[in-house]
N, C-alpha and C positions, 0 to 999 in steps of 0.2 A: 709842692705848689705846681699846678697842671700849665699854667698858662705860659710861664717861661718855657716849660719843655717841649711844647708844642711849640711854642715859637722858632723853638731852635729848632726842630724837625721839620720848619716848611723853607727855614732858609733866612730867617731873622729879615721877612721884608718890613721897606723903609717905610714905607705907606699905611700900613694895615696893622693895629691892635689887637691882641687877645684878652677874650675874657671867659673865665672858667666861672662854672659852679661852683667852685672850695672856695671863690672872693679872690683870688687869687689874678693878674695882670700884665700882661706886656706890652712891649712896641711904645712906638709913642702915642702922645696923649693931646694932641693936637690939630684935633677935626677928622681924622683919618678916619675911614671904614673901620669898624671894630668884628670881626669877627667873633662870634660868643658858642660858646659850649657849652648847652644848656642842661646835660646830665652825662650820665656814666655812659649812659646807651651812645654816646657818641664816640668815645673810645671803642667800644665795643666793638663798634660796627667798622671801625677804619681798620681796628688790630685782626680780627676773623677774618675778615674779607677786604684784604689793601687791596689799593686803588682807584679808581673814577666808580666801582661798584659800590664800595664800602661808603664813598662819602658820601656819594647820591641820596644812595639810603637813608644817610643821618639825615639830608637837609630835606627830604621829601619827609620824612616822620616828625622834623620840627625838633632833631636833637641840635643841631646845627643852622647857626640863621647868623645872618650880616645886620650888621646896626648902622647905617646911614648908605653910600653911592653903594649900590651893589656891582656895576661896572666898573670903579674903581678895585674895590675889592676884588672881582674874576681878574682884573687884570695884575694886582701884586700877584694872586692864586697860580698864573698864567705857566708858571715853571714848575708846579708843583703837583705829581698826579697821586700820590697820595699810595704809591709802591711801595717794595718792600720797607718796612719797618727796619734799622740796624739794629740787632740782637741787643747792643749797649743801651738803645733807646728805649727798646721793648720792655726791658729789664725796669728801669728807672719809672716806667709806664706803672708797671704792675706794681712798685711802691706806693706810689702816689692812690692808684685808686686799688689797688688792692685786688685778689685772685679771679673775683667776681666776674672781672672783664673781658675774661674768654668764655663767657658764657656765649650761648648763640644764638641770634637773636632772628625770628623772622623778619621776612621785608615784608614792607608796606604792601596794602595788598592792593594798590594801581600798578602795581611791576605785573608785565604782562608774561603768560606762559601760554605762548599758542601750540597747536600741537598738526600735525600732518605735514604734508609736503610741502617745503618752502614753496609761495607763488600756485600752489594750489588757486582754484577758484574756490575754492571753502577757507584754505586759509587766508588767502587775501581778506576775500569779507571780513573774517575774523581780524584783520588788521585790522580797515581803516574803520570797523565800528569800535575798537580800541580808541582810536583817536576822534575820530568825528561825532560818534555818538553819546556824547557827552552833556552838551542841554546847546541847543540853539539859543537859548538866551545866555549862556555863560559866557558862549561866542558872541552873540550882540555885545555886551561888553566890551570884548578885547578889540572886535574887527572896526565897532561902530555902524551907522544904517548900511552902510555897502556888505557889507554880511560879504566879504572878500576877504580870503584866506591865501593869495599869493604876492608877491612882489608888485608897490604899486610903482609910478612911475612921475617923478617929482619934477614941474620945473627949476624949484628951487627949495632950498632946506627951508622956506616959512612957506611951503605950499602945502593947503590941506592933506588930510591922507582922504577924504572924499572925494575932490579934487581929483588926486593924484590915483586914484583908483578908477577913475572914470578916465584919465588919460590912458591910462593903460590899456583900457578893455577900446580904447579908441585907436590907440597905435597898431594893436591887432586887428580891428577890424580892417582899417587901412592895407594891413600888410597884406592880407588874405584877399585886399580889395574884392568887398561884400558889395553886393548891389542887391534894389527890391526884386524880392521873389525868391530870391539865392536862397537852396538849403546847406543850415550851417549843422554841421555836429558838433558838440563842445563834449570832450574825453573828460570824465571828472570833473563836472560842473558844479560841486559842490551849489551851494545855496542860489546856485542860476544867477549869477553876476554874468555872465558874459554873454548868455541867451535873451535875458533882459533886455544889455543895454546895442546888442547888435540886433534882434526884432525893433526895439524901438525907435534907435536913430540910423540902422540903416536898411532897414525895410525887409529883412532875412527872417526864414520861416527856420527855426530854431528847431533842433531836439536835444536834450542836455542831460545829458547819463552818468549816473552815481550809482554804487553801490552803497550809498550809506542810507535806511529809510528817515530818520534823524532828515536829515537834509532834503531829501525829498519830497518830504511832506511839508518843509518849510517854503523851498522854492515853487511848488506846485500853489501854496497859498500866494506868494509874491507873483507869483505869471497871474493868478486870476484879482490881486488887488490893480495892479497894472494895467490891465482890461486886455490883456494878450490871449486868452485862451481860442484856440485855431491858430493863435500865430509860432508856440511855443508851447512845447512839448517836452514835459522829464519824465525821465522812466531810471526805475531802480532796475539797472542793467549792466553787466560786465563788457568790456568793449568787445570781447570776444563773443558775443553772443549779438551783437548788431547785424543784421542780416539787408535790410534796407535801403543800401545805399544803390547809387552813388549818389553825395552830394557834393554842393560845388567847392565846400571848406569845409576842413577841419581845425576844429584847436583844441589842444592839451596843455593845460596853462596848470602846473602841479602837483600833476597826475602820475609823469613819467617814472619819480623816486619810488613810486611801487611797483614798478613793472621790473626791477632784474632782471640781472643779467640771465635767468628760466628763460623769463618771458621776453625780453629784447626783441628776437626777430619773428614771433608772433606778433609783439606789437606794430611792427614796423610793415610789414606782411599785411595786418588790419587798415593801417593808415591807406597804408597802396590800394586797398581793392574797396576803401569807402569813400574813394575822394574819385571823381571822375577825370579822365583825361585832361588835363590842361589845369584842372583845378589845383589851387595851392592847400598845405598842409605845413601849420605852426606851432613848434616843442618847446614849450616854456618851463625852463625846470631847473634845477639844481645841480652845481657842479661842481666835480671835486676838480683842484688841481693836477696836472701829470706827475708821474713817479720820477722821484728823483734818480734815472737810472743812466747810468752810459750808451751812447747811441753807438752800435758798433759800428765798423766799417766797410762799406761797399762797397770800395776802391773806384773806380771812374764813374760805375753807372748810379743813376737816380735811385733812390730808394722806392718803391709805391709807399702811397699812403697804409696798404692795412701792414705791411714790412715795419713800417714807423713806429705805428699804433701798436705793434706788439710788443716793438723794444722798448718803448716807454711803458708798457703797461696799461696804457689807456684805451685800450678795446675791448676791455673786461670792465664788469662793474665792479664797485668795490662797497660791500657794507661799512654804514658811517660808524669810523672808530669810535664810536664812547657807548659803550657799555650803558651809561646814563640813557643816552638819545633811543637804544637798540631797546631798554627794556622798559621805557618809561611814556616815549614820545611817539617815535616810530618805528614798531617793530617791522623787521624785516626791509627795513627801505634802505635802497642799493642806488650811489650815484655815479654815472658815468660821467668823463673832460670830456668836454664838449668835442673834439675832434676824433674822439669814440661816436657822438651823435651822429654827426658829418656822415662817418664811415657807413651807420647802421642803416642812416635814412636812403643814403646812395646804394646802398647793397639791394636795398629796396625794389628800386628804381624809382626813387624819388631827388629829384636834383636840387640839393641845398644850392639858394641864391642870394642869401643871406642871414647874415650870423650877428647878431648884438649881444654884448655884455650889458647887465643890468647891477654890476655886483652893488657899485654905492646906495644905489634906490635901495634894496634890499636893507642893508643897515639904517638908514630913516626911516623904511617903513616896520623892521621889528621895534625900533625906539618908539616909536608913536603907538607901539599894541603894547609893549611895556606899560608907559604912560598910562594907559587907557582901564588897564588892569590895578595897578598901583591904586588910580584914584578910585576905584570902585569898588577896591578889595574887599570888602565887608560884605558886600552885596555877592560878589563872587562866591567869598568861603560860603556862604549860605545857601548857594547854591548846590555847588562842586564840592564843598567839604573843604576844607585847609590844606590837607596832604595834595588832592587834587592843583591847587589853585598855585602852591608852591612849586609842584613839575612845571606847568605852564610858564613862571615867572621865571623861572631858572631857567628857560628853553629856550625863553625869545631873548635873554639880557644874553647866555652865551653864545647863539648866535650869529646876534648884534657884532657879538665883538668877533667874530669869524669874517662875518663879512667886512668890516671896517681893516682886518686885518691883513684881506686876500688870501685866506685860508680855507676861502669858499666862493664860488662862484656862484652867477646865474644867468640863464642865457637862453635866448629868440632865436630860435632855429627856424630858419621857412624852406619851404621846400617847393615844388611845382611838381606835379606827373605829367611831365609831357605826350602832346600828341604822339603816333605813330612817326610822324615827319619830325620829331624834337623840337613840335612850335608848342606855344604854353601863349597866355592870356597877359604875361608879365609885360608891364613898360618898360621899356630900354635904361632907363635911368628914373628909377621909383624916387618917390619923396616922400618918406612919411609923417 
């Protein structure tokens, strides 16, 4: 019988049910997430390849699926990475379903295999049309009309995510304090959410650069339903190949988790010489927490900052540990703690002048692309295929639970390039 043995190999949690293909069942039986094993191929896949890779697999090919809260379920799942097999279990494994099970089994074919130099400008491309070019209407779905792919900004947990996306792209304008005529740059504009709504409510002459054509051809539609064309400008363009500047802001709202720690002080290097003296520059992105490492001892004197930054480890980036996320979601995205940004952006010579956490908005706003997916799913598979629709669903419910957990950050870095004299255009005491 499969389902008891497995239960007993995840840790016998209190919350969560098994259910096997032989008819066979465990856990309790009383409303709980039931997790199902819907063929052999799902052994298969855990025993050949243990770990976060093996299981990925199962539940992206649809050998493995949750039956009711699927956040309930990640969260019994939460201690269990799905590692070595014990030889006694493995053993008892192969009774049950018999020799067949080390057979090997391809992965799905959305598991990405990019090839050249990490952070390459070919490989990047090859990244984000991995993930972005997948159907602007599949994304209509998840994101809703704001066609917004980053953390929105809620006043309250019953606040639209429309709403709350448009606060967002308001808070940033604020912070960058745009005024009519300003040009803005927006670093991975994806679908032109921020060139939109800063041409339209605060009079700024937009250019908004993606490397994804997917996107660019949707947002170039949206500027000209808008009646913005002269005011707002997208180009499928690499930041490093922007030649035009200075303008008076910049924003990267998303963008930074592709640039790695390769590209870190080229990007940083970019920022500085397309924003003009005085003008500000805002890093919206995703952060890991610091390493849990011993701070050593400097005896009387202050440590600097980048002294800090190295003992903890957080001046380096670090690719996102799950194997899942690296081959399914985003390949090659590396994220730096935020007092690694600090560092990067002041090496610059751009002077952070403030710093915001956004981590809980981020868990509302993956709950509501959840949602959004959940109720459309049938529309979705029809789109994107099933195996497709399932990475997605599994991407934004784990993490949901990252960020509710503080296992992940995210965070508004602003910066200023000051004048020659270190004056900058900044208020004394900003409100935004």
């Amino acid at each position: 019988m499969l389902a008891p043995l497995v239960y007993e190999l995840i840790g016998s949690p209190s919350g969560l049910g098994i259910e096997a293909y032989d008819g066979s069942r465990a856990g309790p039986d009383n409303g709980a997430p039931v997790l199902v094993i819907a063929n052999s191929d799902a052994v298969t896949r855990v025993v050949t390849r243990p770990g976060e890779l093996g299981l990925a697999r199962a539940w992206v090919a649809g050998d493995l699926d949750v039956r009711g809260d699927l956040y309930d379920a990640i969260g019994q799942l939460e201690h269990f990475d799905g590692g070595k097999i014990p030889r006694s279990t493995a053993l008892q494994l192969l009774k049950v379903t018999g020799p067949g099970v080390l057979k090997r089994l391809p992965p799905p074919p959305e598991e990405s295999a990019l090839r050249g130099r990490r952070h390459s400008k070919g490989r990047d491309a090859d990244s984000i049309s991995h993930h972005y070019d997948v159907s602007n209407e599949f994304y209509r779905l998840i994101l809703g009309p704001s066609m917004t792919y980053s953390c929105a900004v809620f006043a309250s947990d019953t606040t639209s995510l429309e709403d709350a996306q448009a606060a967002k792209y308001e808070l940033i304008c604020n912070k960058l304090g745009l005024q009519p005529g300003q040009r803005l740059l927006d670093v991975g504009c994806g679908w032109g959410g921020m060139v939109l709504h800063a041409a339209e409510h605060h009079g700024a002459v937009a250019v908004g650069i993606t490397i994804s054509n997917e996107q660019a051809a949707l947002a170039r539609q949206r500027v000209a339903d808008a009646g913005l064309d002269g005011k707002v400008e997208i180009r499928v363009q690499d930041y490093r190949e922007v030649h035009d500047g200075p303008f008076d802001a910049v924003s990267s709202i998303g963008m930074f988790e592709h640039v790695g720690r390769a590209g870190v002080d080229t990007y940083t290097a970019a920022l500085h010489s397309l924003v003009r003296p005085g003008g500000r520059v805002l890093n919206h992105a995703i952060s890991r927490p610091p390493q849990k490492k011993s701070l050593r001892r400097f005896g009387d004197h202050t440590a600097t900052a980048y002294q800090l930054a190295e003992v903890l480890g957080s001046s380096r980036a670090t690719r996102i540990d799950s194997p899942f996320m690296d081959r399914y979601v985003f390949p090659d995205a590396e994220l730096f703690e935020v007092g690694s940004v600090v560092t990067h952006l002041q090496a610059a010579d751009l002077e952070v002048r403030h710093v915001e956490s956004l981590r809980p908005h981020y868990a509302l706003t993956l709950r509501r692309w959840v949602a959004n997916l959940e109720a459309n799913w049938d529309e979705a598979v029809a789109m994107v295929g099933e195996r497709r629709a399932r990475v997605w669903r599994l991407y934004m419910a784990l993490s949901a639970r990252g960020f509710e957990r503080a296992n992940i950050s995210v965070h508004q870095v602003l910066a200023a390039r000051p004048h020659a004299d270190g004056a900058d255009d900044m208020p004394l005491r900003p409100t935004w």
